[in-house]
SERO-4910 file (N, C-alpha, C, O; in steps of 0.05 Angstrom, whole numbers):
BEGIN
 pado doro    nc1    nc2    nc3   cac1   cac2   cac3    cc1    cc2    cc3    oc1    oc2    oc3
  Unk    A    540  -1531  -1840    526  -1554  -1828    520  -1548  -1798    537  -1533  -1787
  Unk    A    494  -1561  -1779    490  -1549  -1761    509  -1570  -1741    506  -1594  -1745
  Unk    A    526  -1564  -1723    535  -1571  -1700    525  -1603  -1698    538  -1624  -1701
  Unk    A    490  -1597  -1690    484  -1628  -1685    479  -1644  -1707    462  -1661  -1703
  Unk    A    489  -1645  -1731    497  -1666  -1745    519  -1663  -1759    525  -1669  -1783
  Unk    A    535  -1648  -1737    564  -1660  -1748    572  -1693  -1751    571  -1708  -1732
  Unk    A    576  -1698  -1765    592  -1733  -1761    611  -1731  -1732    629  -1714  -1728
  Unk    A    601  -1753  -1714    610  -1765  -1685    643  -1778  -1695    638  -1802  -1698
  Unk    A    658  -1775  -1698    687  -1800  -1696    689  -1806  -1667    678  -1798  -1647
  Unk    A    710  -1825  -1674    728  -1831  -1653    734  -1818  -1629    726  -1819  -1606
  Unk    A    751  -1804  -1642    763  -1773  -1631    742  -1757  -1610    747  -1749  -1588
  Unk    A    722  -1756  -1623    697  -1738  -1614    694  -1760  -1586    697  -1750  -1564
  Unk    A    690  -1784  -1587    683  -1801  -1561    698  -1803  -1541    688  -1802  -1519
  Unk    A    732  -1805  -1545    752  -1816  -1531    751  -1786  -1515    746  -1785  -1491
  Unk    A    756  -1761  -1531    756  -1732  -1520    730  -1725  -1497    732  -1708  -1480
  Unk    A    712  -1737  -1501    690  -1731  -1487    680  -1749  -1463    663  -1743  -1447
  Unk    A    698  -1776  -1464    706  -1796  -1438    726  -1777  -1416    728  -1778  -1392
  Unk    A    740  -1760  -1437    770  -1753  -1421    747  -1733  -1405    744  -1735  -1381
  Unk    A    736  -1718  -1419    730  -1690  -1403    712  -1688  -1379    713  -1672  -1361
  Unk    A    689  -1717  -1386    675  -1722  -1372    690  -1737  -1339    682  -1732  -1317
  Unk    A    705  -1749  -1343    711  -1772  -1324    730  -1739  -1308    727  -1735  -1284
  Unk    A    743  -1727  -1320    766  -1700  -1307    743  -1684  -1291    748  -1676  -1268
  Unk    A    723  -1680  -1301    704  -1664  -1286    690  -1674  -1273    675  -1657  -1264
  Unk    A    680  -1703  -1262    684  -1718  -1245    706  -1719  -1225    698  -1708  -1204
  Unk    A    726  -1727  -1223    745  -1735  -1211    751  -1711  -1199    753  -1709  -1175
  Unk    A    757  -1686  -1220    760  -1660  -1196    741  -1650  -1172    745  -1644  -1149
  Unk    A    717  -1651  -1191    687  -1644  -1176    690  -1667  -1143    682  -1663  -1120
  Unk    A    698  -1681  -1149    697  -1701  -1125    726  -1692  -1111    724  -1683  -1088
  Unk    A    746  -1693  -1119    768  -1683  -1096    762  -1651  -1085    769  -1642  -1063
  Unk    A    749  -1642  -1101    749  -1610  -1087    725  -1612  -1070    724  -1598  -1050
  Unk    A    709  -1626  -1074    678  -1630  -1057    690  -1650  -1027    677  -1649  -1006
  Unk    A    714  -1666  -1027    724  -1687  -1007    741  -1662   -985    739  -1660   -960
  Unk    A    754  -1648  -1001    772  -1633   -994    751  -1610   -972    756  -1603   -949
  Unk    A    732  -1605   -984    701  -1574   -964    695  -1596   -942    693  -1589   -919
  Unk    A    691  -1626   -950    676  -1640   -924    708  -1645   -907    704  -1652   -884
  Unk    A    723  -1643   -911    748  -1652   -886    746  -1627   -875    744  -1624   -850
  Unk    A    746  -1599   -898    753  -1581   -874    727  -1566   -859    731  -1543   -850
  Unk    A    694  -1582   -855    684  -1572   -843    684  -1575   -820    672  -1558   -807
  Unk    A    697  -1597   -805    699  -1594   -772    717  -1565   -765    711  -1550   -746
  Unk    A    732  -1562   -777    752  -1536   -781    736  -1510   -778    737  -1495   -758
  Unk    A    717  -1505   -807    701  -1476   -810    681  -1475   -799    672  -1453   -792
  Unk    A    664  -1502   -791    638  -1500   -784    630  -1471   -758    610  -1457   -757
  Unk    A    649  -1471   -743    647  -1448   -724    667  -1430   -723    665  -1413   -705
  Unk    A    686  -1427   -738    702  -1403   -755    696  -1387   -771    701  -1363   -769
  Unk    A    676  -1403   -801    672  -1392   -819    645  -1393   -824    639  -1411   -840
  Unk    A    623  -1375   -813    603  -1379   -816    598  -1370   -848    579  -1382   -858
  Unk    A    607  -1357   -860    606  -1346   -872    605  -1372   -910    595  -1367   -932
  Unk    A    619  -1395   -900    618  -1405   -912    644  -1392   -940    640  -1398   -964
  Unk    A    668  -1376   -932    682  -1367   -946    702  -1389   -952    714  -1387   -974
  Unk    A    708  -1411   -936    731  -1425   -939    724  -1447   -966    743  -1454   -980
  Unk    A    693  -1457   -971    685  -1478   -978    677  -1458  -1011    676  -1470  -1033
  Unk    A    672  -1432  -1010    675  -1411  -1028    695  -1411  -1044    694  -1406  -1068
  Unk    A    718  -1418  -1032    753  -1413  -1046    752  -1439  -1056    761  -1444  -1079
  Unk    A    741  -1459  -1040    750  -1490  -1059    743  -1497  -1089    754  -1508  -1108
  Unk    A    717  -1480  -1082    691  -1475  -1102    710  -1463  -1126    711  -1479  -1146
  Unk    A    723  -1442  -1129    736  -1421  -1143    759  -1439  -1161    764  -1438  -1185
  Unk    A    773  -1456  -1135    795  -1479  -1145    789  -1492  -1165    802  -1495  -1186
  Unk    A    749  -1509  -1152    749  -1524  -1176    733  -1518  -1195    726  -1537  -1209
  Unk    A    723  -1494  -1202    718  -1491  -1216    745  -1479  -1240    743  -1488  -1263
  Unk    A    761  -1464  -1236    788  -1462  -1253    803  -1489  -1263    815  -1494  -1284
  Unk    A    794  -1508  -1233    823  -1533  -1247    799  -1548  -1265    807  -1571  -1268
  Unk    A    780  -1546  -1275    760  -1558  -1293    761  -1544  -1311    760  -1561  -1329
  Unk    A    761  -1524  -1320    770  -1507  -1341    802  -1506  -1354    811  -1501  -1377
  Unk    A    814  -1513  -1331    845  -1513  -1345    842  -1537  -1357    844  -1538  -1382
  Unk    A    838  -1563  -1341    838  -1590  -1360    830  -1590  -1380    845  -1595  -1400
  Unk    A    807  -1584  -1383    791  -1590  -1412    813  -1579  -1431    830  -1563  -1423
  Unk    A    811  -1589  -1455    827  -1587  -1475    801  -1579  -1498    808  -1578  -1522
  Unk    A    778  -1574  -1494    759  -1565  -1517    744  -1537  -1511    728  -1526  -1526
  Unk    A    755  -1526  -1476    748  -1505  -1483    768  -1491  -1468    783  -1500  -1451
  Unk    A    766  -1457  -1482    792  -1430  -1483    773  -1410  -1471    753  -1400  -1482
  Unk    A    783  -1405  -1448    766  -1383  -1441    787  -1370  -1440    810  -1377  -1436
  Unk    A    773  -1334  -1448    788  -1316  -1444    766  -1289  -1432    744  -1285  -1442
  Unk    A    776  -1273  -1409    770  -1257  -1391    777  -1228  -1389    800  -1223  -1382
  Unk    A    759  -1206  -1395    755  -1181  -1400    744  -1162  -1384    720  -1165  -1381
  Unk    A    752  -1147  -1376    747  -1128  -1353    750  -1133  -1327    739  -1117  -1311
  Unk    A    764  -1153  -1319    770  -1153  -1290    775  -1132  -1273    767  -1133  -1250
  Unk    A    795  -1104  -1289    803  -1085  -1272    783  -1062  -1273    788  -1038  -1269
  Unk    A    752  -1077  -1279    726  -1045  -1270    720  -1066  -1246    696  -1068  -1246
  Unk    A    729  -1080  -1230    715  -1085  -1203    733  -1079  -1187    757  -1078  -1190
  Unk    A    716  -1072  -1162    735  -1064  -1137    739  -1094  -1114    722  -1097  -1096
  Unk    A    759  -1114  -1118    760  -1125  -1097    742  -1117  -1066    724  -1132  -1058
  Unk    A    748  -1098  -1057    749  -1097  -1025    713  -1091  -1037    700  -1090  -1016
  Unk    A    702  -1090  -1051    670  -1077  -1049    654  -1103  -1056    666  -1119  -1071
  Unk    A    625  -1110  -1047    611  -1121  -1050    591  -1115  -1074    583  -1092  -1079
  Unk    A    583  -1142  -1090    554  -1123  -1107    536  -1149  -1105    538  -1171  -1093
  Unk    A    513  -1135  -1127    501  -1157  -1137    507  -1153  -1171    503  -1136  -1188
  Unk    A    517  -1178  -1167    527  -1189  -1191    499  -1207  -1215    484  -1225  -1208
  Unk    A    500  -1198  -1236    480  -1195  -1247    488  -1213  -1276    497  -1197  -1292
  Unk    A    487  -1246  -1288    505  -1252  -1307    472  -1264  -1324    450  -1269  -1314
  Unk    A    483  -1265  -1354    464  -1278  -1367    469  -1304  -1366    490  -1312  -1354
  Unk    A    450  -1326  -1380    455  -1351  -1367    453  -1364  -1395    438  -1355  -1412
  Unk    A    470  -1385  -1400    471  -1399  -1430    468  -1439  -1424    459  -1456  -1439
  Unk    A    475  -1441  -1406    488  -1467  -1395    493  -1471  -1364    497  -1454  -1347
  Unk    A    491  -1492  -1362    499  -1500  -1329    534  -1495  -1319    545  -1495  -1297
  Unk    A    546  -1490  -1346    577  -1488  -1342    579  -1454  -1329    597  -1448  -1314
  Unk    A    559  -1436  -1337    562  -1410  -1322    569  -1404  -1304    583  -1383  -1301
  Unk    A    559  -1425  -1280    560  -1413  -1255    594  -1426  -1252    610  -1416  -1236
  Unk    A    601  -1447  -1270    632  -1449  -1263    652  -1432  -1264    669  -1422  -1250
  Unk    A    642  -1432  -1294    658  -1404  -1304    660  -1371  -1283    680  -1357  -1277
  Unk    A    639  -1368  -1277    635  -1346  -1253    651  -1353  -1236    672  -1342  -1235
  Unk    A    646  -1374  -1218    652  -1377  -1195    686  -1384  -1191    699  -1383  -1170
  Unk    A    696  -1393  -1222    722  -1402  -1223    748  -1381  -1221    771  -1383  -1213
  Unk    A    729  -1358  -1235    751  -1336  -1243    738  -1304  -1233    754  -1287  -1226
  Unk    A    723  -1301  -1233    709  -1276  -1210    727  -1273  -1175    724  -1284  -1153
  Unk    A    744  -1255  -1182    767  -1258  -1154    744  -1247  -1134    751  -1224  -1126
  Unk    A    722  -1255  -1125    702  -1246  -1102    691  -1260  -1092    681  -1278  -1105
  Unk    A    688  -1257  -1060    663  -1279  -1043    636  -1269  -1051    626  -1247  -1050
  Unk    A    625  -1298  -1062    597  -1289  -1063    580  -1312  -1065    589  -1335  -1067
  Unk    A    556  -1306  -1064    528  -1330  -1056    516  -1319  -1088    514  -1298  -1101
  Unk    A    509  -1349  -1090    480  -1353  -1116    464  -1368  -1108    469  -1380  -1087
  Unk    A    436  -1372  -1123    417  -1381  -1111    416  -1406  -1129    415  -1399  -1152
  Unk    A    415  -1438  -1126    407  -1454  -1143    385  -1476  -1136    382  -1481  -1112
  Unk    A    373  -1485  -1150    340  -1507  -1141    356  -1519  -1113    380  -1523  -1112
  Unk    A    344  -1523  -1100    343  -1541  -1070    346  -1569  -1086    367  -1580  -1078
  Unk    A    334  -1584  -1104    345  -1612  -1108    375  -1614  -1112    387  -1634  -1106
  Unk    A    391  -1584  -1128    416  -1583  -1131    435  -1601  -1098    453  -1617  -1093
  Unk    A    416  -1582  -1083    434  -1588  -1052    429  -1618  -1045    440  -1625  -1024
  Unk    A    416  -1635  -1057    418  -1658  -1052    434  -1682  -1068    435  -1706  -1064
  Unk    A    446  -1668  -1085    467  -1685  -1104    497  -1691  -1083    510  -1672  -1072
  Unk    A    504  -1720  -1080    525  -1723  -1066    552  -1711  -1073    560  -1718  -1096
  Unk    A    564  -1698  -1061    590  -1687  -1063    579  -1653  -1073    573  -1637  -1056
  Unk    A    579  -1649  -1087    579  -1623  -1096    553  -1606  -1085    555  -1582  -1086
  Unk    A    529  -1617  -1075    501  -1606  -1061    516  -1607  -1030    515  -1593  -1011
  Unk    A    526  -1625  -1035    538  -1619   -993    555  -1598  -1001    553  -1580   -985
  Unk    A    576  -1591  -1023    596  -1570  -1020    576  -1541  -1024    579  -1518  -1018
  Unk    A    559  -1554  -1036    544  -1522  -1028    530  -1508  -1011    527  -1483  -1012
  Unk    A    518  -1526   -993    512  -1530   -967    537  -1519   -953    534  -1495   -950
  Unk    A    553  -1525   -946    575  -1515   -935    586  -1492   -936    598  -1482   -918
  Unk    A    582  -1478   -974    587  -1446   -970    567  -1434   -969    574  -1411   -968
  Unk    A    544  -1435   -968    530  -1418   -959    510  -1410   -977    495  -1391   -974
  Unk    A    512  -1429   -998    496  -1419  -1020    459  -1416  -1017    448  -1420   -995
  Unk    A    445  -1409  -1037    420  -1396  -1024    398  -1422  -1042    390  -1418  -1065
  Unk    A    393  -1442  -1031    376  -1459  -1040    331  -1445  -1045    314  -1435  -1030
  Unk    A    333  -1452  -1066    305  -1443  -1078    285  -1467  -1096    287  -1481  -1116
  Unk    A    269  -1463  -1079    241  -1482  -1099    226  -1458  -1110    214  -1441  -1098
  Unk    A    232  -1464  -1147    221  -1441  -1163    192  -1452  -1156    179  -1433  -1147
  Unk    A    180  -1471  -1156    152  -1476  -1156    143  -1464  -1123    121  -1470  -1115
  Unk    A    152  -1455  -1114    139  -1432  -1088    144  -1415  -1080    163  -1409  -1064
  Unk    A    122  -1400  -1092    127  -1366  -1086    137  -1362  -1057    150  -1341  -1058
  Unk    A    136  -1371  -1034    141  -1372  -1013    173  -1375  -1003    184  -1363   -985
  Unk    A    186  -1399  -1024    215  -1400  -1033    231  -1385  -1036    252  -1381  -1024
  Unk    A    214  -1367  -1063    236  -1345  -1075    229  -1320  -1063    236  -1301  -1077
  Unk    A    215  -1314  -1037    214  -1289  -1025    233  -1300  -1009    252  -1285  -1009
  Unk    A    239  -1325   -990    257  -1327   -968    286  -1330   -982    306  -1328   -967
  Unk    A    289  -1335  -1011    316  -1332  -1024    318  -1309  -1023    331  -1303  -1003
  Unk    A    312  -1293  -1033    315  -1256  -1040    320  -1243  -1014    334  -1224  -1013
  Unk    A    305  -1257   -989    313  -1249   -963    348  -1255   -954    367  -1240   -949
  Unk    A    344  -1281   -956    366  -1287   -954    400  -1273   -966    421  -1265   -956
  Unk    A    391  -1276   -988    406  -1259  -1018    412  -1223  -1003    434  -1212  -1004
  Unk    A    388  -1213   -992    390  -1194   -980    403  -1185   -955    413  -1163   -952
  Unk    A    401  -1202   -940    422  -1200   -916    452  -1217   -923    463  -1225   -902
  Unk    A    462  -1221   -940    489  -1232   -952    500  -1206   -958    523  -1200   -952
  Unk    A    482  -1187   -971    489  -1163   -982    497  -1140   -961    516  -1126   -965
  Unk    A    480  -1139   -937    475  -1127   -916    504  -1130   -902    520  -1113   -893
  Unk    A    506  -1151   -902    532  -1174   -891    556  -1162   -900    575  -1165   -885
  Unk    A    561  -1149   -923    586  -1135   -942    588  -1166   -969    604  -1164   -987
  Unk    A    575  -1185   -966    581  -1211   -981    560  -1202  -1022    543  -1188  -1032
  Unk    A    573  -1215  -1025    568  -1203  -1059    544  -1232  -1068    547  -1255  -1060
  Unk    A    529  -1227  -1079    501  -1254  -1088    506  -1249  -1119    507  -1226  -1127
  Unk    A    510  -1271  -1137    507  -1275  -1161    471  -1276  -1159    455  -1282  -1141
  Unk    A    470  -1266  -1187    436  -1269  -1193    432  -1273  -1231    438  -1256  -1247
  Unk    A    420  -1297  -1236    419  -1295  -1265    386  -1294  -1271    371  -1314  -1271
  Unk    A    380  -1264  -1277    358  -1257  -1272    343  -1256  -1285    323  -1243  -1279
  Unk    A    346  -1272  -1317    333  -1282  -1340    315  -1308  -1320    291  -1312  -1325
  Unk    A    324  -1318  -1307    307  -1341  -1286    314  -1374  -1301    314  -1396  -1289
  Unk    A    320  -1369  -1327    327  -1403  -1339    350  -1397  -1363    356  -1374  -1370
  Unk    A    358  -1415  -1370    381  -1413  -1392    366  -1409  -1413    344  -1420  -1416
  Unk    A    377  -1389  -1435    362  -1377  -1459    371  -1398  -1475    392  -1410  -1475
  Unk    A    348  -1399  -1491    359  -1420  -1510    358  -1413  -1545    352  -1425  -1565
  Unk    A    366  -1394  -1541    374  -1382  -1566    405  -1365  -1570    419  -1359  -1590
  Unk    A    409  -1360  -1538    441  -1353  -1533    440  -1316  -1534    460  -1302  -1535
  Unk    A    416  -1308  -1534    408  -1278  -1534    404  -1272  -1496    410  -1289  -1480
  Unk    A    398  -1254  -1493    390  -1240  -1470    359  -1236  -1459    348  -1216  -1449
  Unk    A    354  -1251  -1464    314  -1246  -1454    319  -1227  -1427    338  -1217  -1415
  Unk    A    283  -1230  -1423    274  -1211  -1410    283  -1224  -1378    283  -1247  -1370
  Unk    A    289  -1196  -1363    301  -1196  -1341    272  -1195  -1310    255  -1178  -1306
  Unk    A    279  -1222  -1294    262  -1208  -1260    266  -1196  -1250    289  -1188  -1250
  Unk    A    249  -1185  -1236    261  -1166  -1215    281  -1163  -1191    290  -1144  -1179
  Unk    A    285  -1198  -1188    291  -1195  -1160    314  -1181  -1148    315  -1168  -1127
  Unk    A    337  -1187  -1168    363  -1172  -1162    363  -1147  -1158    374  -1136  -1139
  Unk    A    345  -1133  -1182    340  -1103  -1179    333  -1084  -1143    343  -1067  -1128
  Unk    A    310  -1102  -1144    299  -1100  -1121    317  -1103  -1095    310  -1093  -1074
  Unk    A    339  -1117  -1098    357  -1124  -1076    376  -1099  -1072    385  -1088  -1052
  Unk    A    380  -1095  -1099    408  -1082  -1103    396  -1056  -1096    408  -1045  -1078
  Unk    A    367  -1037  -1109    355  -1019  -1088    355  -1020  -1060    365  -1003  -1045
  Unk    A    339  -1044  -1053    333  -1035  -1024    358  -1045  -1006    351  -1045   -982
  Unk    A    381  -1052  -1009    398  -1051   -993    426  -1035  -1011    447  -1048  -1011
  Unk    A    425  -1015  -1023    438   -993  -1041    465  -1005  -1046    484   -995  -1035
  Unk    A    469  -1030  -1065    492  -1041  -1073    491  -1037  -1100    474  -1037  -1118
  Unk    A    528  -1030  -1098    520  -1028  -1137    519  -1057  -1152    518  -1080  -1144
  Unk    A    519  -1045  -1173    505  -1075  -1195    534  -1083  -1207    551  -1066  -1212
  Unk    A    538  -1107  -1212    562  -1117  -1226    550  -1129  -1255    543  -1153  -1252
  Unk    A    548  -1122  -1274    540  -1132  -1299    564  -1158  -1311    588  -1155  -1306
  Unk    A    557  -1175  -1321    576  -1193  -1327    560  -1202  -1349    536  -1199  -1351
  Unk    A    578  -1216  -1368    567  -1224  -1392    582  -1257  -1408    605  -1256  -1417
  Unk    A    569  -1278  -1408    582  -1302  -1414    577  -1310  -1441    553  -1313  -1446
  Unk    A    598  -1315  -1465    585  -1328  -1486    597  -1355  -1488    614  -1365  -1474
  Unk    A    584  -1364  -1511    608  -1389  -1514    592  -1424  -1505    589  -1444  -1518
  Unk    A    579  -1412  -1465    578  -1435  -1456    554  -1451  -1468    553  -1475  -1468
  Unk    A    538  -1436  -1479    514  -1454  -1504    523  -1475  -1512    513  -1497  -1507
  Unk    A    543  -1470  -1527    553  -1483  -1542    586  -1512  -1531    598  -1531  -1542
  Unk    A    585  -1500  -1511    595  -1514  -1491    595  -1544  -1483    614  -1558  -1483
  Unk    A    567  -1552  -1474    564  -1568  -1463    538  -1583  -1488    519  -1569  -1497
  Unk    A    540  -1600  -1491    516  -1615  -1513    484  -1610  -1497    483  -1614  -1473
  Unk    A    464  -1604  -1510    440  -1605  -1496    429  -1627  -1500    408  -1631  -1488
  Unk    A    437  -1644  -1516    429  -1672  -1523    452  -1688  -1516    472  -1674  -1516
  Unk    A    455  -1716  -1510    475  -1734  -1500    496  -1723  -1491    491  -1705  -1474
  Unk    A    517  -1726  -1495    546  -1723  -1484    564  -1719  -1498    582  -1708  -1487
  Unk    A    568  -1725  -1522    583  -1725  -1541    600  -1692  -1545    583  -1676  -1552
  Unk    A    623  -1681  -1542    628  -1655  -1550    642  -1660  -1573    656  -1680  -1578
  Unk    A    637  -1637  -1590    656  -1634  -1614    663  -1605  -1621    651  -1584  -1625
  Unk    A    693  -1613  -1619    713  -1596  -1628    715  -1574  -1603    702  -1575  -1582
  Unk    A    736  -1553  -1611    734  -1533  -1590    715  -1512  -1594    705  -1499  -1613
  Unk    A    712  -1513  -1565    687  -1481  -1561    707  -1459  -1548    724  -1466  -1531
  Unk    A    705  -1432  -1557    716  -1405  -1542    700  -1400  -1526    677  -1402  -1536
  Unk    A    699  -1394  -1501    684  -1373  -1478    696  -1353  -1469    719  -1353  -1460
  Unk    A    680  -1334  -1471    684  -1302  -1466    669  -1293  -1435    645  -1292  -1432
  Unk    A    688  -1289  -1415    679  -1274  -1388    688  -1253  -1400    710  -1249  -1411
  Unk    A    658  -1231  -1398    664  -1200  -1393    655  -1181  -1379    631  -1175  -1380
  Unk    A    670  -1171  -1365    665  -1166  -1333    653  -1129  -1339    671  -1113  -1344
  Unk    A    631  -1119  -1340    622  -1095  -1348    630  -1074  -1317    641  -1083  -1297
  Unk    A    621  -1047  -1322    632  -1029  -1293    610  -1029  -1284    590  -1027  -1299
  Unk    A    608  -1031  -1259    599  -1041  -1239    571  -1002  -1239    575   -978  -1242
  Unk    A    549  -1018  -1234    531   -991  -1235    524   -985  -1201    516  -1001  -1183
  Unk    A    530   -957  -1201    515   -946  -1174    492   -948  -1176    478   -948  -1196
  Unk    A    483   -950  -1142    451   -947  -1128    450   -924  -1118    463   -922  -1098
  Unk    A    437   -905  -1126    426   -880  -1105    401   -875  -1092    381   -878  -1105
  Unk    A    399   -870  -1074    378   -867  -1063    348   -857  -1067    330   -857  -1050
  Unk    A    345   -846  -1099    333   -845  -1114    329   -858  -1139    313   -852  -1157
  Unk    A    346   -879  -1137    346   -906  -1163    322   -921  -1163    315   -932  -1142
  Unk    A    307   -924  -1187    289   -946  -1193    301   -966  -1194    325   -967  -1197
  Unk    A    283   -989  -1193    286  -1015  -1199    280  -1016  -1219    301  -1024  -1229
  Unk    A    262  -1013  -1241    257  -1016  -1269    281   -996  -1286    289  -1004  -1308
  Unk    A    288   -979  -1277    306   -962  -1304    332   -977  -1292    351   -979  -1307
  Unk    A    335   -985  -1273    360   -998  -1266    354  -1029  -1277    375  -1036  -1288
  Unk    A    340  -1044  -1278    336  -1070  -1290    334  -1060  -1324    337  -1079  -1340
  Unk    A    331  -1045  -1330    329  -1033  -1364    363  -1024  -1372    374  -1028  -1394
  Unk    A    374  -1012  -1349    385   -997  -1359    414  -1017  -1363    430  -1014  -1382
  Unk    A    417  -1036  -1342    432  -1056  -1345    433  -1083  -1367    452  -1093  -1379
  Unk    A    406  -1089  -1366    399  -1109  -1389    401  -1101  -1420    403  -1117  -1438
  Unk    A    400  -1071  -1423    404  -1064  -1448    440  -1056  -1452    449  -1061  -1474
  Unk    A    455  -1048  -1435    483  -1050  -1426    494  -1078  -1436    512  -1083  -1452
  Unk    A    478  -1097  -1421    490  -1126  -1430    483  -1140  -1452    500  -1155  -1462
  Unk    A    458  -1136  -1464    454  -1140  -1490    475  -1134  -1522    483  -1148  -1541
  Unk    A    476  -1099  -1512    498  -1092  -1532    522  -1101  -1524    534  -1110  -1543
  Unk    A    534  -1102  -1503    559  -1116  -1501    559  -1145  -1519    571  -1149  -1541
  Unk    A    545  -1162  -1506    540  -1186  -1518    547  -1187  -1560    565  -1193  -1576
  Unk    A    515  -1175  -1560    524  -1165  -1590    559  -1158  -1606    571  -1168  -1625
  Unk    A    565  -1127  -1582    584  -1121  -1599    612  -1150  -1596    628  -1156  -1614
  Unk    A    610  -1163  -1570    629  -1191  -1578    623  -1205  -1592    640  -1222  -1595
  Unk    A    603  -1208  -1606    589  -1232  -1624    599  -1220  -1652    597  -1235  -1672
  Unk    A    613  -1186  -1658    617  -1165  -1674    583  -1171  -1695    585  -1177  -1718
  Unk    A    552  -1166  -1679    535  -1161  -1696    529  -1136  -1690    544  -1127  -1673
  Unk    A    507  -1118  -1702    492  -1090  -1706    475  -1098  -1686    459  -1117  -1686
  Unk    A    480  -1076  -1665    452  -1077  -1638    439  -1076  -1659    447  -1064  -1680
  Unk    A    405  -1094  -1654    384  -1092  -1659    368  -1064  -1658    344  -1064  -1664
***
């Protein structure tokens, strides 16, 4: 039977008040907690690293609460702490960037819509670390994001990029932009491949209601060098087909 007509109970409602109101209530103490300490970083931490770590907090203590989802985390030890990349994740759900940002032990910037930065509590907490605000509807936008994105990198600071551009909605790997590529060339950072399953299925794309438990899989791939003779296309190929079969072989299907 498909997911969305499972039969709704009880259970299904009372569980899905709990999870909702917990991811509220954290989302707002960790977002209260970045606005107290910006009189603090505002001229300490330009960098926006302090409001980064809160970020990290709550996105873990939102994951530990929930009781409907089990994440479990794979390859942590192919990254090098002390090194910067661009980090490169497929996208399933809005829960991604939590999941990233919760358990990825690294400072780093992503780019999300500019209306994001206007949601109270959590658009000011991102405002505060430094994150890289973008209006997809102007090309003018996403050249001053990629700029931006680019001197973070310059900076030694690591940029998440989910470079499918929207959440797949089939839970596969579509086709990849350029822009990360292009970054990770012209300022010679290696590539951090990462791979998320699970969160599709995660979060309801219709109402609110969750049922039953979902597994999510972080898997952290080895990190690809830039040489000074690296394309952007065999390097955007050569990664996206890397993450594809990963994906696959956790799903245990036959690469295509």
């Amino acid at each position: 039977m498909d997911a969305s007509q499972e039969k709704i109970t009880w259970g299904n409602i009372l569980l899905s008040i709990y999870v909702w109101a917990a991811m509220a209530g954290i989302t707002i103490f960790f977002n209260l907690l970045g606005l107290l300490s910006f009189p603090l970083t505002v001229w300490f931490d330009r960098k926006g690293f302090t409001a980064h770590a809160l970020a990290r907090g709550w996105g873990a203590a939102i994951l530990a609460v929930s009781p409907v989802w089990r994440l479990e985390i794979k390859g942590l030890e192919t990254l090098d702490r002390d090194r910067h990349y661009v980090i490169v994740a497929n996208h399933q759900s809005i829960l991604d960037i939590l999941v990233a940002v919760g358990n990825l032990p690294l400072q780093f910037k992503f780019m999300s819509k500019k209306e994001v930065f206007r949601v109270p509590f959590a658009g000011w907490h991102m405002a505060l670390a430094r994150y890289i605000a973008i209006d997809r509807a102007d090309t003018g936008s996403r050249k001053k994001a990629l700029q931006q994105a680019e001197t973070w990198l310059e900076k030694g600071v690591s940029v998440l990029f989910f470079p499918e551009g929207t959440r797949s909605p089939d839970g596969r790997i579509h086709d990849f932009k350029p822009g990360a590529f292009a970054a990770a060339v012209r300022t010679r950072t290696p590539v951090l491949p990462i791979v998320i399953d699970g969160t599709g299925r995660s979060i309801p794309k219709k109402g609110w209601i969750m049922k039953g438990l979902n597994p999510i899989v972080l898997s952290v791939g080895r990190p690809v060098e830039v040489g000074e003779t690296s394309s952007m296309d065999d390097l955007k190929k050569q990664v996206r087909d890397e993450m594809s079969a990963r994906l696959e072989a956790m799903r245990g299907l036959r690469p295509a």
